[in-house]
Backbone bond lengths (Angstrom), bond angles and torsions (degrees), N, CA, C in turn:
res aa  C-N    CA-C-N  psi(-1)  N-CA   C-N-CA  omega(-1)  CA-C   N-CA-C  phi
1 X - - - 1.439 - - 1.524 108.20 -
2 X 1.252 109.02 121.20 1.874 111.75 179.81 1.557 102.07 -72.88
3 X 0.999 131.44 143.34 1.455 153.28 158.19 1.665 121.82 -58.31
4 X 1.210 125.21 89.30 1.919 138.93 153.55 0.824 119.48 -9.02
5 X 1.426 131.85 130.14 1.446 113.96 155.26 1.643 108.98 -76.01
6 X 1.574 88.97 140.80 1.579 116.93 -172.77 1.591 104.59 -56.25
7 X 1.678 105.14 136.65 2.057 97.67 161.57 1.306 117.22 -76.73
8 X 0.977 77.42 -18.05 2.172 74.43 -177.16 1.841 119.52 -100.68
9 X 1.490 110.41 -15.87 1.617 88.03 165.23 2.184 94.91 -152.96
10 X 1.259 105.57 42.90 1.035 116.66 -175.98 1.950 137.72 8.57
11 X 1.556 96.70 39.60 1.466 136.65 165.12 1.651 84.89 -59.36
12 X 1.777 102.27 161.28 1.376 105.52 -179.01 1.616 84.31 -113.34
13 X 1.295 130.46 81.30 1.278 138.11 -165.74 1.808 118.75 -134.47
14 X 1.403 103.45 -13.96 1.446 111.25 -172.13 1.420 109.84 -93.78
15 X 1.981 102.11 119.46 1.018 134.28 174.80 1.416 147.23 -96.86
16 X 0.804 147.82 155.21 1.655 129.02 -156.64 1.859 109.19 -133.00
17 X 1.057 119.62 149.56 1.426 118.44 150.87 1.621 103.28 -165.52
18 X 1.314 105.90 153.57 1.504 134.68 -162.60 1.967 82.37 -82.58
19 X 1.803 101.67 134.93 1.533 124.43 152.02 1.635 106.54 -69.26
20 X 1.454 116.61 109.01 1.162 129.42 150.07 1.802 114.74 -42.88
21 X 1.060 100.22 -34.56 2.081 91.92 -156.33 1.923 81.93 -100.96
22 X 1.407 151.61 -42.18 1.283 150.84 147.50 0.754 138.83 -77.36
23 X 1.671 123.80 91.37 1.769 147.59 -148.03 1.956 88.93 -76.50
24 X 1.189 108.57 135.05 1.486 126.28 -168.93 1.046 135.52 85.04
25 X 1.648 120.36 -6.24 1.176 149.61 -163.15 1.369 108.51 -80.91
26 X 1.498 129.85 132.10 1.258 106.49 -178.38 2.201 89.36 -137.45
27 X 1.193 119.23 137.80 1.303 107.85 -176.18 1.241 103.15 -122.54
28 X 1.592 128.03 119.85 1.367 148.92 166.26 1.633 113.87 -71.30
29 X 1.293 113.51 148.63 1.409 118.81 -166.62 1.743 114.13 -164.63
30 X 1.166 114.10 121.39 1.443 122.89 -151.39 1.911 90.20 -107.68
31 X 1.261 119.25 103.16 1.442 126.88 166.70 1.416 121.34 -46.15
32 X 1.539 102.96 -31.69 1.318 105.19 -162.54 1.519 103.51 -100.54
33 X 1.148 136.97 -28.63 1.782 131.83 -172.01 1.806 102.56 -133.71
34 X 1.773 103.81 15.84 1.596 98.24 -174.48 1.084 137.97 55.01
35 X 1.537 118.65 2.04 2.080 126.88 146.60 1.120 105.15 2.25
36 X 1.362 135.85 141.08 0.954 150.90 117.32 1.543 134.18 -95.46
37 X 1.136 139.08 124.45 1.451 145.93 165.12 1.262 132.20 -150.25
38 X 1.438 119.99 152.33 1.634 129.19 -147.11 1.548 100.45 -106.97
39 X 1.107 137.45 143.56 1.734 125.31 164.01 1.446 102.27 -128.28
40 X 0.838 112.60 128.04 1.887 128.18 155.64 1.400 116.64 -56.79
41 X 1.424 135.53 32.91 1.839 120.50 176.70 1.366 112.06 26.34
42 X 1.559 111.31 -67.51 1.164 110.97 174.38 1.477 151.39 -29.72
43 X 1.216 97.48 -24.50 1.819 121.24 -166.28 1.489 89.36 -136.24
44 X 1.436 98.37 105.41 1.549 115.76 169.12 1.763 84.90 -160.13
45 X 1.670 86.30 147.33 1.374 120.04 150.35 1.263 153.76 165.03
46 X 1.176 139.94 -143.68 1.568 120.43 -171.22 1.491 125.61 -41.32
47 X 0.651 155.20 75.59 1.834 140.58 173.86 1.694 100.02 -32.38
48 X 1.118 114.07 118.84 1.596 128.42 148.61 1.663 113.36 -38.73
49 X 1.425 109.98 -64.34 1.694 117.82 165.41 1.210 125.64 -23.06
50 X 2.017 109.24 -85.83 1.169 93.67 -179.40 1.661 116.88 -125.61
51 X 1.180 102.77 31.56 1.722 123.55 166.85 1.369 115.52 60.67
52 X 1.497 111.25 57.25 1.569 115.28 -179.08 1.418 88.32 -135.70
53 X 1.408 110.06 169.28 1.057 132.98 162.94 1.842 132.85 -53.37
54 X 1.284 108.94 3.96 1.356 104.71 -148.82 2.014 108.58 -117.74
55 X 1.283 68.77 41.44 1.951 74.85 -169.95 1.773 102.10 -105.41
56 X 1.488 114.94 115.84 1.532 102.16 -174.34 1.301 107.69 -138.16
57 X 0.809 105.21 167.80 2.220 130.90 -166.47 1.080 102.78 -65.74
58 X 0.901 159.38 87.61 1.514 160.45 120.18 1.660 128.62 -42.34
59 X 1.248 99.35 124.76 1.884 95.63 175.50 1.406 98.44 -140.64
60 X 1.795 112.10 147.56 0.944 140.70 160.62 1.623 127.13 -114.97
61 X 1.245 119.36 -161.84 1.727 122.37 -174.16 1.419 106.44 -55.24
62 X 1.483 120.73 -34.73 1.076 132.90 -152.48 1.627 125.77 -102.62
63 X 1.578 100.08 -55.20 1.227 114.81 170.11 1.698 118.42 -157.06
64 X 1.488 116.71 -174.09 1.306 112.11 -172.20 1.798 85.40 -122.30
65 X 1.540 102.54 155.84 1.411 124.18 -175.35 1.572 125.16 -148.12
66 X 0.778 137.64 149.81 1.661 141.58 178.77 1.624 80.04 -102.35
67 X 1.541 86.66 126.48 2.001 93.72 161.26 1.858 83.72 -130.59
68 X 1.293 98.19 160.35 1.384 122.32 163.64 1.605 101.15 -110.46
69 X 1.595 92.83 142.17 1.936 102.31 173.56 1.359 112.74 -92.91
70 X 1.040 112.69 -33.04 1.801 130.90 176.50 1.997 101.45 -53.24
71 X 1.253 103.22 -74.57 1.630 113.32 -165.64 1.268 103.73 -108.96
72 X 1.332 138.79 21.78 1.561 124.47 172.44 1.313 125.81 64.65
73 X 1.272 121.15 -21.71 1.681 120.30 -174.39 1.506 103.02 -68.22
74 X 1.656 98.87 143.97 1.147 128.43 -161.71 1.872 107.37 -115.10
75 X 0.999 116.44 119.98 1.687 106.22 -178.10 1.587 99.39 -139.42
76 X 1.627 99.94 109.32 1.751 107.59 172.63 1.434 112.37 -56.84
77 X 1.022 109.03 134.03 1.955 131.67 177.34 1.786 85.41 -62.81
78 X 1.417 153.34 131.53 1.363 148.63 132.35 1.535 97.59 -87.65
């Protein structure tokens, strides 16, 4: 699995693995500044940017966000 650039300190360091004990669960993890973030499988979709499928829901301590994996853009959930 190739490594993301991170939302929080944009290292190409962000990694993924699926929650065994929460089916859909997917948990992101930044090597380099220790990120943490949660994704729902469930909630994916188009990126506006660069028009693929690969833009998904992410939440952390703080807040929830649409990141895209394709183009990096970041859009806070208000």
């Amino acid at each position: 699995m190739a490594a993301q650039k991170c939302p929080n300190c944009k290292e190409d360091s962000f990694t993924w693995k699926v929650d065994d004990e929460i089916s859909d669960l997917t948990v992101w993890s930044c090597f380099e500044c220790n990120y943490q973030a949660f994704e729902n499988e469930l909630e994916e979709q188009y990126c506006s940017e660069c028009v693929k499928k690969t833009k998904s829901k992410l939440s952390d301590k703080e807040k929830d966000y649409w990141w895209c994996s394709n183009c990096n853009t970041v859009e806070v959930i208000r």
